[in-house]
N, C-alpha and C positions, 0 to 999 in steps of 0.2 A: 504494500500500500504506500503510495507519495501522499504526502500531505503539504497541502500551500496554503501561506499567507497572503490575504487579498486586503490590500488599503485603498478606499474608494475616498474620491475625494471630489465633490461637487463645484462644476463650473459654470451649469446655470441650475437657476431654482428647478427645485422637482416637485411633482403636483403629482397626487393619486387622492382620491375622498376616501379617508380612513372614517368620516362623521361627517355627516350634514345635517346642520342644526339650522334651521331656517333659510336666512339668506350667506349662511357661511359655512361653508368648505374646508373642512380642514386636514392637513396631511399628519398622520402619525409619525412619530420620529425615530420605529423601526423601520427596515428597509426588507419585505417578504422571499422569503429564498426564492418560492415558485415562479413571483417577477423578475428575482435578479437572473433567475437561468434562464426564462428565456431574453435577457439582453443580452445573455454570454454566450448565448449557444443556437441562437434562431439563423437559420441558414445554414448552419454550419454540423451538429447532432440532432438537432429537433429542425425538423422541415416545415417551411411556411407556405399555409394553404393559396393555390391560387385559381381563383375566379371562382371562390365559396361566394352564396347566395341563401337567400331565406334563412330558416331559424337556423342551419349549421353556421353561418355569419357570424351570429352572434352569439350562439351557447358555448360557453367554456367546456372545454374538453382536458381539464387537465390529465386526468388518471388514467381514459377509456384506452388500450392494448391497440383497438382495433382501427385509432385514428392516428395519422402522419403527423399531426401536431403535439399530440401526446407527451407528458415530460417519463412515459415510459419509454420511449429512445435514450433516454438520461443515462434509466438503470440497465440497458443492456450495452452501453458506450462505456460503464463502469465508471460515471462521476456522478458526484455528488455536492451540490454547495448552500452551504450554512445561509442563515439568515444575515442580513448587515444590523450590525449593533452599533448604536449612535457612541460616537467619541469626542467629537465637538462637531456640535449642532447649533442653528438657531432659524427664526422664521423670519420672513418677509411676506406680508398682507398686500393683495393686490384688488382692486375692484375690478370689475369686467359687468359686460354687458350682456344679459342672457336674451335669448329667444321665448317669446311670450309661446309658447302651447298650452294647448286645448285641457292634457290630462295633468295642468300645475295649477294652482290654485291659491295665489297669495293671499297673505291677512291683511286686511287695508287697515293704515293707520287711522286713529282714533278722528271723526268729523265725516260730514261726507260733502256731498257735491263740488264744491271750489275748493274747499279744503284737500280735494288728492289732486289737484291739478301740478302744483308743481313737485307732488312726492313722485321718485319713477319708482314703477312695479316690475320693471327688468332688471333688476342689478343684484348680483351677487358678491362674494367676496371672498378669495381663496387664500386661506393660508399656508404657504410654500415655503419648504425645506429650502434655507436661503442657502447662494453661492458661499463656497469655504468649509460646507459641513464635511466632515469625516467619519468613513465608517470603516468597522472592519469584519474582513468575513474569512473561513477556512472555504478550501476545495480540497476534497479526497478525491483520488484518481485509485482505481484500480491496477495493482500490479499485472502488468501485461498490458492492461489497456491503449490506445492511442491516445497519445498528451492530443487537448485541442491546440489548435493552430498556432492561440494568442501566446499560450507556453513555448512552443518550440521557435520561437522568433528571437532573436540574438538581443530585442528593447525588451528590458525587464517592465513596461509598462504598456498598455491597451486602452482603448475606447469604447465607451456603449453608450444607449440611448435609452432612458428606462424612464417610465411613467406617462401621464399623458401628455406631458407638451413634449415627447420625447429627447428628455434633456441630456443634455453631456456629461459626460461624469469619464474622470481618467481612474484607470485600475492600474496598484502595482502589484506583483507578485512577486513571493520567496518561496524558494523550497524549503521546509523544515526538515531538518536532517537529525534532532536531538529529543526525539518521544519515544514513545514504548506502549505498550500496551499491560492496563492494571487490570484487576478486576475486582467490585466490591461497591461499597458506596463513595459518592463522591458529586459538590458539588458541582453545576455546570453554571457560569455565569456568562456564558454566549448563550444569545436567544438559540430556541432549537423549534422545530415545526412538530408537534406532538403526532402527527398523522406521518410523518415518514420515520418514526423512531422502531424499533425492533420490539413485537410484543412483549417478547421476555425481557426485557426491562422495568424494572419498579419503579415508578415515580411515586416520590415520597411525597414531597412538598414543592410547590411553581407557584410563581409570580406569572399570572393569566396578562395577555398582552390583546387585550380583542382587536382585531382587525380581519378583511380581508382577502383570499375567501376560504381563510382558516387563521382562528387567535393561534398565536404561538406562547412557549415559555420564554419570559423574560430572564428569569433566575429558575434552575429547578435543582432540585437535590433526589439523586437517583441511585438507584442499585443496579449493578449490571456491571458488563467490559466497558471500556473508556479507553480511550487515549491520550494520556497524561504528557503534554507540553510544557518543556522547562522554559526555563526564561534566557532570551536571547536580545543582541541588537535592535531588533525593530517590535520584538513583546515584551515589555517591560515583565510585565506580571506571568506567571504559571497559568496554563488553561489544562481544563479537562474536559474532551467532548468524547458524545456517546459514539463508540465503534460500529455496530451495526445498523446502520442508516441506509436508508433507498425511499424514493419518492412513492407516498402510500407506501409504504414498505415493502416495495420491491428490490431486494437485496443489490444492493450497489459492490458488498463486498465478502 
């Protein structure tokens, strides 16, 4: 098994609605693994559909075997990538101007007739993961597997577009060469995605993260195998994450 260090680091605001609470929009300040792999891997291990129409358009198809978009091409490519956990973050608030439709239905402010004239009923207001934030994420690669592309390229850093104004964000990667494999309890303080964890694992205790279209753990304390990361150059701190992980848990390893 390889294991890599991913440092994300945002160069324009990133917008996804983790909550919409009237006319504001706001982005969570985790970063979902299922999103980050397909800006790491679309085109390239997961295939993008072309010239879908009607309901396949628009139904998420993350898990279903039998579709090309699948992020089960992931687990049979033999990778695997963690959630992005915020390191320095902050937001910037943007007004925009929405589209009046049929099935939205705003609350008029307090008065009627002359009194809505000058209030507008189109305006929303997003709150975006401002430029400068930093995240950090692992990728497991399967021993044998094919490194992707952005790995085997001599710049130890890459490009994606993730969220909906598909924003920029530069990636760096390290190989960690200094872990091992424990078994036992141990906490995990990298987010983890509870639906691609290995049943036989015990989760004891998690910090619930709701978003998107699966809450993850923020903080969890579990029993099981783990891979126990010492502390190097670019991670200050020891990490322990759960070893057998695969999307919906389809074994990655």
């Amino acid at each position: 098994m390889k294991l890599y260090f991913c440092r994300l680091t945002l160069h324009d605001n990133v917008f996804f609605a983790t909550r919409e609470m009237g006319e504001l929009f706001e982005t969570g300040s985790y970063l979902h693994n299922w999103a980050l792999s397909y800006a790491f891997f679309s085109d390239e291990l997961i295939l993008s559909p072309y010239g879908s129409c009607g309901n396949s358009a628009q139904t998420p198809v993350y898990l279903e075997d039998v579709n090309e978009h699948s992020l089960q091409s992931l687990n049979k490519a033999g990778v695997y990538l963690f959630p992005g956990k915020p390191v320095v973050w902050s937001y910037q608030i943007n007004t925009f101007k929405a589209a009046q439709t049929a099935y939205y239905g705003k609350s008029q402010k307090f008065g009627e007739g002359s009194a809505n004239k000058n209030y507008p009923t189109n305006i929303g207001r997003a709150k975006e993961l401002a430029v400068g934030s930093v995240y950090h994420s692992f990728l497991l690669v399967k021993e044998g597997a094919k490194l992707p592309s952005f790995l085997e390229r001599s710049s130890e850093h890459t490009w994606i577009r993730l969220g909906k104004w598909a924003s920029k964000i530069k990636v760096e990667t390290k190989e960690i060469s200094n872990f091992r494999k424990r078994n036992g309890k141990f906490i995990c303080y990298h987010p983890v995605n509870p639906i691609d964890l290995e049943p036989k694992i015990n989760v004891l205790l998690y910090d619930r993260v709701v978003m998107c279209p699966c809450s993850l753990f923020g903080v969890a304390e579990m029993e099981g195998e783990y891979w126990e990361i010492s502390t190097n150059s670019f991670l200050p701190h020891p990490v322990a994450l759960p070893c057998h992980v695969g999307y919906g848990y389809g074994p990655s390893g």
